[in-house]
C-alpha positions, 0 to 999 in steps of 0.5 A: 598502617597503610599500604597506598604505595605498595608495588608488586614485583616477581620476587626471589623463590630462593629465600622462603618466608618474608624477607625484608631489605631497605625498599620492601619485602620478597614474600616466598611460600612453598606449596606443591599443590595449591592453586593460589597463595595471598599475603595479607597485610594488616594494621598495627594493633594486627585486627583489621586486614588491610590490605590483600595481595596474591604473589605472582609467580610460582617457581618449583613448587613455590610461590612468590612476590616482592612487596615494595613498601612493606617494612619490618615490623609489618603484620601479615599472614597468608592464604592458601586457596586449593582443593579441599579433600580430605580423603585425598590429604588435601585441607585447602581452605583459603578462609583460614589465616595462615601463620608462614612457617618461616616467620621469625616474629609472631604477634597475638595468640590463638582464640579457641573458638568455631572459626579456627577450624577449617570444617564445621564443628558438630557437623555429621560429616566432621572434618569432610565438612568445610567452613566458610567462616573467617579464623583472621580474628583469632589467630597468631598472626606474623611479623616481617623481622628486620634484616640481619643486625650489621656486625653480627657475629656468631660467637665461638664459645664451644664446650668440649663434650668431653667437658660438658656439664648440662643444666635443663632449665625453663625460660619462664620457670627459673625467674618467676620467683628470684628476688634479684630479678626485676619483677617486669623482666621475671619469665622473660629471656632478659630476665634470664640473663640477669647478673645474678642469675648468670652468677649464680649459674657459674657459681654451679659450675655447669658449662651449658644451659639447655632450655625447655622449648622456646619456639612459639607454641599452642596452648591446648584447649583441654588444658584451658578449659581447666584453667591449666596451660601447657608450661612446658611448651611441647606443642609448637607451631613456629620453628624460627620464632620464639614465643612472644610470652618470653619476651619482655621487650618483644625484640628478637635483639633481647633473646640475641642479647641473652645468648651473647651475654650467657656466651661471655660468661662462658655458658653454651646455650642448648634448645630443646626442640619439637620437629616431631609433630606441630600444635594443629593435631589431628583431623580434628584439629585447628588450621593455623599454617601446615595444615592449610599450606601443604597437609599432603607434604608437610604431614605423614598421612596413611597410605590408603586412607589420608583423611588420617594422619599417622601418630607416632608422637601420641599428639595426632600428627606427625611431621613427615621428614621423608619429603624433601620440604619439610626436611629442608624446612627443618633444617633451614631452622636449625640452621638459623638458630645456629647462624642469625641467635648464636645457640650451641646446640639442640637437644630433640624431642622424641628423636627417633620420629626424626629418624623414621623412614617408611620401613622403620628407624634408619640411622641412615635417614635423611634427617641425620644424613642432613645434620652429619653433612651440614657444616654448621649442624655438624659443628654443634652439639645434636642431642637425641631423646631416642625413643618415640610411641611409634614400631620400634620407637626405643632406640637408645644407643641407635644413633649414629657418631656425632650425635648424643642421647639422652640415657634414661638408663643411667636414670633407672639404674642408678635410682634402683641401687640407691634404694636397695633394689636387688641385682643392680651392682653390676647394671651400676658398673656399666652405667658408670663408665658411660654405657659402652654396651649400648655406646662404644661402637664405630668410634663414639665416645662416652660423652654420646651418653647424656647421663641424668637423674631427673629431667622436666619429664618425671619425678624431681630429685627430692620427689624421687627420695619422698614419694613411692607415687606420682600425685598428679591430682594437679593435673585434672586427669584423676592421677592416670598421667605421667609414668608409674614406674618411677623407681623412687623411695619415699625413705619412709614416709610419703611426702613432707616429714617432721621425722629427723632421721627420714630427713637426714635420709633423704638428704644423704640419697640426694648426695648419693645420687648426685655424685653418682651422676657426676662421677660416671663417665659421659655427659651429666645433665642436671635440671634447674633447682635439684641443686636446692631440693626444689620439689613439685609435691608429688607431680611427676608430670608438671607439663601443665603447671605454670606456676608454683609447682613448676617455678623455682622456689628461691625461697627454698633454695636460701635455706641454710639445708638446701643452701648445703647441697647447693654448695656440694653440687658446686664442690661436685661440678668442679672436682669433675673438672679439675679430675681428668679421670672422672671424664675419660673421652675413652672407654674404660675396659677394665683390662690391663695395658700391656705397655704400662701395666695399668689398668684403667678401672678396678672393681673391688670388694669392700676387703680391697680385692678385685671383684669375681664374676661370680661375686658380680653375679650375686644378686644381694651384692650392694656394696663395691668400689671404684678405682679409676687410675689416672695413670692409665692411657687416655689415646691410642698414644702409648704413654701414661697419663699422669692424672690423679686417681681416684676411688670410689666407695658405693654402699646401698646396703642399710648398714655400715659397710668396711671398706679396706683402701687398696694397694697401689703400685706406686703410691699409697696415701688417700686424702678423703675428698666426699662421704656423702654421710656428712654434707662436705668434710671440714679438714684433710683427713689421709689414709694409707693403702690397708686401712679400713674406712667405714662407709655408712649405709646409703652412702658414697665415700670418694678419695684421691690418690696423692701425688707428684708434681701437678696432679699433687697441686691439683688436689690441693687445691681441690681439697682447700675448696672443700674445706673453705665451702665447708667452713665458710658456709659460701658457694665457692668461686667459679673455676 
């Protein structure tokens, strides 16, 4: 590629990054202390510079220039020539090829090497030494994108919260092994949206993909020096370009095209991103793009020392949203994964860093304040993980309305009454119907809490009922990552068994708390594989693995015992659709409704009376049930529903416990939908209001309320489901 005829003109400011049109490109880069920015160009394979150009104009705190004669598809990265101090936060070292952190493209990976550093390695001064050597050679390099695709539209598909039914899943990880994806296209985003794969994701019932980073990232030197990688992708350095691993084509229209294509078949699209911190770490780290542009703006650094940088996200950086750039740099991407690639939401690493002033977490933040304002950042979902290593850094139930949080409560709770924890009941009870001690408050809705078992960080669901301890030998830090308190249950053994009774176990404690989650009020969140028994042997912390610890096993998955809970997942996920009551966009209270008489949810003893507050206060109790009465009201409009309703048996205790069915006002026959002893029941099996129904130890039991009219044709056919999955053998068809 050659640039003879390349004319420089002034150029916008308005529009940051490379923006290309049908005569040239408008370079703009911000930097509020930099004496000089150069946009180098380079040839095709991306190794040789040729050519170097220093954008003209410098308007409010950004420099710019219009390149005539750069096309899309050029490679090009930048330079940035100001003071070096460190003492004083600045890093300028124009040596160092940057990456412009509003490239929507990249080209080539890092090369862990001496020159990629912008002081001299082993000098005595460390990072107040500087290096003179050229990084252009090892560095990512960016790519000038074409201009937006005509007839471009962004789809409307948008889930009800209320309706929400999220599934974690890894770009790479979910297709590396599927046997109906072809072999080129496995790991990749085209492979992603495979028809088997979307069939097979439908046939689950979830209603939104949440994927696992996509944004370009760094792979740690540490972990290759090892021989490992970082698989999950917590490390980014790009937040408008998605990796060049993911693709298979290397077109941005190939991740457009998933996203449309998960859209038609009526799946959202969630990212999980990284705003908390980039891949450069610390002093110590590499000078890739923020470091070298702008450190003092772009990075919180301490106040009386700069050299320093402020570690609240424990990776040696932290992005400082308190500056107006970097805020708008944020949300400028956001807004861009929303607008130009179609997604339906984000969920935030470590959001609480987000949220941070200088005096401390401020639900009033610039940050949330943006994304509350911003009519497109407040039309999508915004998922919270709210907690950070940071003062104050757990803020679960600390966001404000409009957003979600991930609730690692519900996670801890219900895996500690499975396994027969004392003093749990009553925590249970809470999380069941949606944590409003930690959510109903200033008009939030029981979907702000995104409920779950397992996610990518921690124990699988098999592990959490096969292991006591985390086996992370894996990993190379002799076993001191990842959490130790995971609140799992080995059921008897450690890992892999022949032991029948420990198996049959085990696969009962997975039915539990699968229905656990999918019957608490709130927003559920599955990760990819839990549905089939997909187990990382022990590692609880798989950040590292890319391979066959972390990639689903779909040779596993077509096991005729993981091919059963499959199918119960399946009959789970839509008996909570077709059930109103089981995702109320209210609170349950409990109380009587003056104007009805019905209560919402009833707690009852294994003898069918209401629970007492000294009974909740027992310690032993491990044994309760759950009505939820589908007359009850769902708004402040004073007429009842007319849902079906629904009971729940819950017994932890390690022996069979009687249940008595309870009276009802007006209705008294049950139809068993679930006993989580059995995989699915294979007929219609009633009972009437006084009998007893044993519910085996470790076990859940779930009836519906027969009635009149539409909610009587609705449980038929829910029931006719169940019973054709049971029989069949076969994932029943998507509703």
């Amino acid at each position: 590629m050659t640039f003879r005829n390349i004319t420089l003109r002034e150029g916008s400011p308005l529009l940051l990054g490379a923006v290309a049109d049908n005569r040239g490109t408008n370079f703009a880069v911000f930097s509020s202390s930099a004496t000089k920015v150069e946009v180098c160009l380079f040839d095709k394979r991306g190794q040789t510079e040729v050519a170097r150009i220093a954008l003209p104009e410098y308007t409010n705190e950004v420099w710019h220039g219009y390149l005539e004669g750069v096309r899309p598809g050029t490679i090009y990265g930048i330079r940035v020539h100001g003071p070096y101090e460190p003492d004083a936060g600045y890093r300028f070292n124009p040596n160092k090829l940057l990456m412009d952190p509003y490239a929507q493209s990249h080209w080539g990976s890092l090369t862990w090497c001496p020159e990629v550093f912008g002081y001299q390695l082993g000098h005595p001064d460390l990072d107040l030494s500087f290096d003179e050597r050229d990084s252009a050679a090892f560095v990512p390099k960016c790519v000038v994108t074409e201009p937006e695709l005509p007839g471009w539209t962004r789809s409307s598909l948008r889930v009800p919260p209320s309706e929400t039914i999220i599934y974690e899943a890894h770009v790479k990880g979910f297709t590396m092994r599927h046997p109906d994806v072809p072999e080129m296209l496995r790991g990749t985003f085209s492979g992603l949206c495979e028809p088997k794969v979307i069939d097979y994701m439908q046939s689950l019932g979830i209603t939104s993909v949440e994927l696992l980073p996509i944004h370009t990232f760094i792979n740690d030197s540490y972990l290759l020096d090892q021989g490992l990688t970082n698989y999950w992708g917590y490390n980014s350095i790009g937040f408008f370009a998605a990796d060049p691993r993911f693709f298979a084509t290397g077109s941005i229209i190939e991740l457009k095209s998933m996203v449309q294509r998960l859209h038609a078949a009526g799946l959202e699209v969630i990212l999980d991103v990284v705003y908390n911190h980039t891949a450069e770490g610390s002093e110590l780290g590499p000078t890739l793009s923020f470091r070298g542009i702008d450190n003092e703006s772009y990075y919180r650094l301490l106040p009386d020392n700069k050299r320093y940088y402020i570690n609240d996200t424990g990776t040696g950086n932290t992005l400082n949203l308190t500056r107006p750039r970097t805020l708008k740099l944020v949300t400028d991407s956001l807004r861009y994964w929303v607008n130009s690639i179609g997604v339906n939401g984000f969920r935030f690493d470590l959001a609480t860093i987000l949220a941070r002033e200088l005096h401390g977490f401020d639900e009033g933040c610039g940050f949330l304040d943006s994304c509350l304002q911003d009519p497109v950042l407040s039309s999508v979902k915004l998922i919270a993980e709210p907690w950070d290593c940071g003062p104050g850094g757990y803020q679960v139930g600390g966001f404000p309305p409009g957003w979600a949080e991930w609730n690692d409560r519900f996670r801890d709770t219900a895996r500690s009454f499975w396994k027969g924890d004392e003093a749990m009941a009553g925590e249970l009870a809470g999380r069941l119907t949606g944590s409003s001690d930690l959510f109903n408050k200033r008009g939030r809705r029981p979907w702000a809490s995104v409920n779950f078992i397992a996610a990518h960080d921690g124990f699988t669901l098999h592990d959490a009922v096969s292991y006591d301890h985390k086996h992370n030998e894996a990993n190379g830090e002799d076993g001191r990552d990842g959490h130790s308190d995971n609140r799992s249950w080995n059921c008897g053994a450690e890992g892999p068994t022949h032991d029948t009774e420990i198996i049959e176990l085990r696969e009962r404690q997975k039915r539990n708390l699968l229905t656990t989650l999918l019957f608490a009020q709130g927003t559920p969140m599955l990760m990819a594989g839990d549905e089939h028994g997909r187990t990382q042997h022990g590692n609880n912390n798989a950040y590292c693995q890319d391979n066959e610890i972390s990639w689903v096993d779909w040779e596993l998955a077509a096991q005729e015992h993981n091919r059963e809970l499959t199918r119960f997942v399946s009959i789970l996920t839509r008996m909570r659709q077709d059930l109103p009551v089981l995702r109320r966009n209210r609170f349950l209270t409990g109380g009587g409704d003056e104007d009805t008489g019905i209560t919402d949810v009833r707690w009852l003893t294994p003898s069918g009376t209401d629970l007492t507050s000294e009974q909740w206060s027992d310690t032993q109790m491990h044994s309760f049930g759950v009505l939820l009465d589908g007359r009850a009201r769902i708004s402040e409009i004073r007429k009842r529903a007319s849902d079906a309703t629904v009971l729940m048996f819950l017994n932890a205790y390690h022996e069979p416990v009687n249940f008595v069915l309870p009276e009802t006002a007006e209705r008294d026959r049950w139809i068993l939908l679930i006993d989580t002893h059995l995989p699915l029941p294979k007929e219609r099996t009633e009972f009437t209001t006084g009998e007893e129904y044993m519910v085996t130890g470790r076990s859940v039991v779930v009836f519906g309320l027969e009635a009149e009219g539409a909610t009587r044709q609705v449980l038929m056919d829910l029931e006719a489901a169940i019973y054709l999955a049971a029989k069949q053998k076969e994932l029943p068809p998507p509703t």
